[in-house]
C-alpha positions in Angstrom: -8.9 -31.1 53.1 -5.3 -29.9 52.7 -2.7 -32.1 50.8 0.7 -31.7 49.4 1.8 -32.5 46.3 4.2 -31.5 43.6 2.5 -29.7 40.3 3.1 -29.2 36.9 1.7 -25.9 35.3 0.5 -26.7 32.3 -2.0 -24.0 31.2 -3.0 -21.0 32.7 -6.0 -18.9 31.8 -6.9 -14.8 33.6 -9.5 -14.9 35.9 -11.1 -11.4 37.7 -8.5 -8.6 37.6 -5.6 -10.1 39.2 -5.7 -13.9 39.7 -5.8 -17.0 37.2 -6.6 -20.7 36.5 -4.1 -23.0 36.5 -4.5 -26.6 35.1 -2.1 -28.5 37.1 -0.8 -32.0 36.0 0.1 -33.4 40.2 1.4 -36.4 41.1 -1.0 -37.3 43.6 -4.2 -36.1 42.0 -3.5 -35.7 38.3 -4.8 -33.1 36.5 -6.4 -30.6 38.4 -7.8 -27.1 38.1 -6.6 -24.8 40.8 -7.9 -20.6 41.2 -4.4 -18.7 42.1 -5.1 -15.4 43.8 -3.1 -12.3 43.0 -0.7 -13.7 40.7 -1.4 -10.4 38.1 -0.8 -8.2 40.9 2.2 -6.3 41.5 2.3 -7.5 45.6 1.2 -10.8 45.0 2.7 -13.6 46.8 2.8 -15.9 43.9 5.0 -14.6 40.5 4.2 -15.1 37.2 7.4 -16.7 36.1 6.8 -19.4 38.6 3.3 -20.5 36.6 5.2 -20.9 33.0 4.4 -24.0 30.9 5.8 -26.9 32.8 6.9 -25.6 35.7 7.5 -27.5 38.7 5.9 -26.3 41.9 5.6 -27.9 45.2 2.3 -27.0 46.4 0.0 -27.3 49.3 -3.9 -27.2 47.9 -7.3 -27.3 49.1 -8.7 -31.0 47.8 -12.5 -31.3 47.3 -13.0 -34.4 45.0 -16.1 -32.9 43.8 -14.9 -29.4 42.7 -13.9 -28.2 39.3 -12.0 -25.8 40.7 -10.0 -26.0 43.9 -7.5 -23.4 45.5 -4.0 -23.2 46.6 -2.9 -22.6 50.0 1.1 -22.5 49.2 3.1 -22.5 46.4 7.0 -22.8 45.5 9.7 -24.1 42.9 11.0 -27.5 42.6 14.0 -26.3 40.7 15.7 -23.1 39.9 14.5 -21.2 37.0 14.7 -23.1 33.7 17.1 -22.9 30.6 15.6 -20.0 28.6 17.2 -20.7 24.7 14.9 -21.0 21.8 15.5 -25.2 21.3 14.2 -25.6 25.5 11.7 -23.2 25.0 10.3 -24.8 22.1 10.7 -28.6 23.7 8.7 -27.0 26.2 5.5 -25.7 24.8 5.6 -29.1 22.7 5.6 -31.5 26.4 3.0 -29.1 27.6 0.5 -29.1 25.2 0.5 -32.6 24.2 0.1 -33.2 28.2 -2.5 -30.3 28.4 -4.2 -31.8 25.5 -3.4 -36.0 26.0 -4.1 -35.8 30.2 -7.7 -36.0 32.0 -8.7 -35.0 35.1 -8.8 -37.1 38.1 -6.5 -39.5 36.6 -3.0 -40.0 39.2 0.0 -41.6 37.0 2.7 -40.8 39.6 5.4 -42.4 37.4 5.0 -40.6 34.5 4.5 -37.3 36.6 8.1 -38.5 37.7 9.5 -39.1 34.1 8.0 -35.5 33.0 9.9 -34.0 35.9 13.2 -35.9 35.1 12.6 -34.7 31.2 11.9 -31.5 32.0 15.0 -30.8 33.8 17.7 -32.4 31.3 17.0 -31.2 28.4 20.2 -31.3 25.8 20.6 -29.9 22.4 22.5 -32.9 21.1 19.5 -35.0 21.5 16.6 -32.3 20.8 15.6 -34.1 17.3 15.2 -36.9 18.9 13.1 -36.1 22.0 9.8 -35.1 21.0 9.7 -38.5 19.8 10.6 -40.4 22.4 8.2 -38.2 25.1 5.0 -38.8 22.6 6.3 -43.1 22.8 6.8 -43.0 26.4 3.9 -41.0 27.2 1.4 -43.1 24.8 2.4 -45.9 27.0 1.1 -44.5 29.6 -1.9 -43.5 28.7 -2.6 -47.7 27.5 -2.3 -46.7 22.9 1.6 -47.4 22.9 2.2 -48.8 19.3 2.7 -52.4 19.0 6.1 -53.3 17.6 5.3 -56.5 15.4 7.8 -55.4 12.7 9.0 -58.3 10.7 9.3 -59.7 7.0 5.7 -59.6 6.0 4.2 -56.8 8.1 6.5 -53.7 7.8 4.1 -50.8 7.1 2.8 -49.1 10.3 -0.9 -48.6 10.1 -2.0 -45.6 12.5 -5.1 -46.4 12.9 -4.1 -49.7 13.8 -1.8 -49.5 16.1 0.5 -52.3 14.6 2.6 -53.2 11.3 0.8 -54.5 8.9 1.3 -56.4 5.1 -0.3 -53.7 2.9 -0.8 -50.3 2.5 -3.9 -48.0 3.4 -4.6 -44.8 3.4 -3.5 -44.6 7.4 -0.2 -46.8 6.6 3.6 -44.9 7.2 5.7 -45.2 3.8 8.2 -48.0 4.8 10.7 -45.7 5.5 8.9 -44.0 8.1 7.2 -47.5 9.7 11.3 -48.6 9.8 12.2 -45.5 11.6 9.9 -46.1 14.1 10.3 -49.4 14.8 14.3 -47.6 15.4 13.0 -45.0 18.1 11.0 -48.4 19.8 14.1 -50.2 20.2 17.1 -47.9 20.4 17.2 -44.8 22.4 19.6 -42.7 20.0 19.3 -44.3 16.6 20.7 -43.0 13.4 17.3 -41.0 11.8 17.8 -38.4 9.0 16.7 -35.4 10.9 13.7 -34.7 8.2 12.1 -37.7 9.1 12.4 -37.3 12.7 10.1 -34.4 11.7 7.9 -36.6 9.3 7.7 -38.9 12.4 6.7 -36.2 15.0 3.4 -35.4 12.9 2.7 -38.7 12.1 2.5 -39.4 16.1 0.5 -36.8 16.5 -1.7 -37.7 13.9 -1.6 -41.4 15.8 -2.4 -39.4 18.9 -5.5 -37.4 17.3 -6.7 -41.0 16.3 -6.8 -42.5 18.8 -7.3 -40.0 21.9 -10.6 -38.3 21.8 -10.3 -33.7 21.8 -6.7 -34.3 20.8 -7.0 -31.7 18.0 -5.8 -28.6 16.2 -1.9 -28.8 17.4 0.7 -26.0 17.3 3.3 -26.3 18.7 5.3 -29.2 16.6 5.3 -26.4 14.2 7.6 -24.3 15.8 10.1 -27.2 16.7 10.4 -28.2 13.0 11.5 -24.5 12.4 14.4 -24.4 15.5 15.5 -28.4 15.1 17.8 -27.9 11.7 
């Protein structure tokens, strides 16, 4: 059947001479796989630009429930084109592939489709040190492996492995420096983080990701934002 629903692109892969596959994070369906015809083509109706990583599309697709792979009948931008600076650029590879690597398929979360959108559109260099943090916090809520906040006098080390603060160290505890700055980015929006342990706290989420999502491994792209966020 035919539906509408808005996308985001987050991975596209050639397919045959001139079309691709897109993995597709929509609102209605979640994560999808969709064959887009004649995208590599010089008269195609459907540009290459429009397909970058997180993208927002409004599209109208062919639905089968029981397909891998499912086609588009209509495609077109939510927004006009996107901020193109290094710092955006980087921000956006990061969102993608922690989506692209976090999301399953069939799996609708329609509100934090909407808080990708929102994110996606706003981004500011005043608070780009801060943001990778706060998307891999909001969106490990949604996906039900938030970290608990229990920090108090006796437990103050964050355990990864866990989940929680604990009383004494292990080999997956956070140095109490790091567990403090965390409990900061779970209660504050903006709070007052040396900028080199924002960066110590971005790769220990991700390593509190890769323990406790299954295929979330070998990632990239924090790599490049430690480089631009000086």
């Amino acid at each position: 059947m035919l539906l509408s629903t808005p996308g985001i692109v987050l991975h596209t892969t050639p397919y045959a001479e001139s079309s691709v596959v897109a993995k597709v994070f929509t609102r209605q369906l979640g994560l999808r796989s969709y064959l887009i015809k004649g995208v590599r083509g010089r008269s195609g109706r459907v540009k290459q630009n429009m397909l970058q990583p997180l993208s927002c599309l409004d599209m109208v697709v062919y639905d089968n429930p029981h397909s891998g792979l499912n086609y588009t009948k209509e495609l077109s931008p939510r927004h006009p084109a996107a901020d193109t600076d290094p710092i955006s650029n980087a921000l956006r590879f990061f969102m993608t592939e922690v989506l692209y690597k976090a999301l399953r398929e069939d799996e609708p979360m329609p509100e934090l489709w909407d808080y990708v959108e929102q994110t996606a559109q706003s981004f500011a260099t005043s608070t780009a040190s801060s943001l990778p943090i706060h998307f891999l916090l909001t969106l490990a809520h949604h996906l039900g492996i938030a970290p608990l906040d229990n920090y108090n006098t006796p437990t103050q080390l964050f355990d990864l492995q866990e989940g929680r603060y604990v009383a004494s160290l292990s080999d997956t505890t956070l140095s109490d420096k790091l567990s403090l700055s965390l409990h900061l980015f779970l209660i504050e929006e903006h709070p007052q983080v040396p900028l080199e342990t924002r960066r110590k706290l971005i790769d220990a989420l991700i390593t509190y990701y890769h323990l406790h999502l299954s295929g979330f491994a070998h990632f990239h792209s924090h790599d490049i934002l430690h480089t631009l966020l000086k």
